[in-house]
N, C-alpha and C positions, 0 to 999 in steps of 0.2 A: 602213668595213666595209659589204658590202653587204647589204642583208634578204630575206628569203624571201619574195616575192611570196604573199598569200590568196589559194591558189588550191587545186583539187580535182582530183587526175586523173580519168582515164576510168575506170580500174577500180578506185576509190575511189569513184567514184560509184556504180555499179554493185554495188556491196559492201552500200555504205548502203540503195539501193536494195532489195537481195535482205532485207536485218536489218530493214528499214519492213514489209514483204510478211510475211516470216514473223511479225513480233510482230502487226503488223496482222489474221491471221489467226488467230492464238492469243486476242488477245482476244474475234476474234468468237465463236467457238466455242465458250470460255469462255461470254460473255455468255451463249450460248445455250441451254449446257446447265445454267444457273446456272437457266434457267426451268423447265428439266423435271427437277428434282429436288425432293424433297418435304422433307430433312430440313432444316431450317434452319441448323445449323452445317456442312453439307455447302454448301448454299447459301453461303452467307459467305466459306467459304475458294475457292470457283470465283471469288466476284465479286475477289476478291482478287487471285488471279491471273489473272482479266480487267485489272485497275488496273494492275498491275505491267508486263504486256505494252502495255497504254495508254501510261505513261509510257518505258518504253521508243521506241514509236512518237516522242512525243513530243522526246524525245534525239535522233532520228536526223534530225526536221525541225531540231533547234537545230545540229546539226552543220554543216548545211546552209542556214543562215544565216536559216532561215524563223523568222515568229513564226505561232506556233500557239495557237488561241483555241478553247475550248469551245464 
């Protein structure tokens, strides 16, 4: 039987690529506005979904066979 070659198409790449972009910019934004907010549990739940969009990001390099370091 033969195996399926690890490999990624083109618009598989491109896919991953667009899902890196958009979490990649969610977390900044997040990060951002995690700093101009004054109430602390308000703070908390942004940086949270700052993390969430990070690890995301994070997925999308392991997809793509990278290792990804802090």
């Amino acid at each position: 039987m033969q195996t399926v070659p690890v490999m990624i198409s083109t618009k598989d790449l491109a896919y991953l690529s667009d899902m890196f972009e958009w979490n990649f910019t969610a977390s900044k934004v997040a990060n951002h506005y995690s700093k101009e907010v004054q109430k602390e549990e308000i703070k908390s739940f942004i940086l949270k979904v700052a993390e969430v969009h990070k690890e995301n990001c994070e997925k999308c390099i392991q997809m793509l066979g990278g290792n990804y370091e802090n």
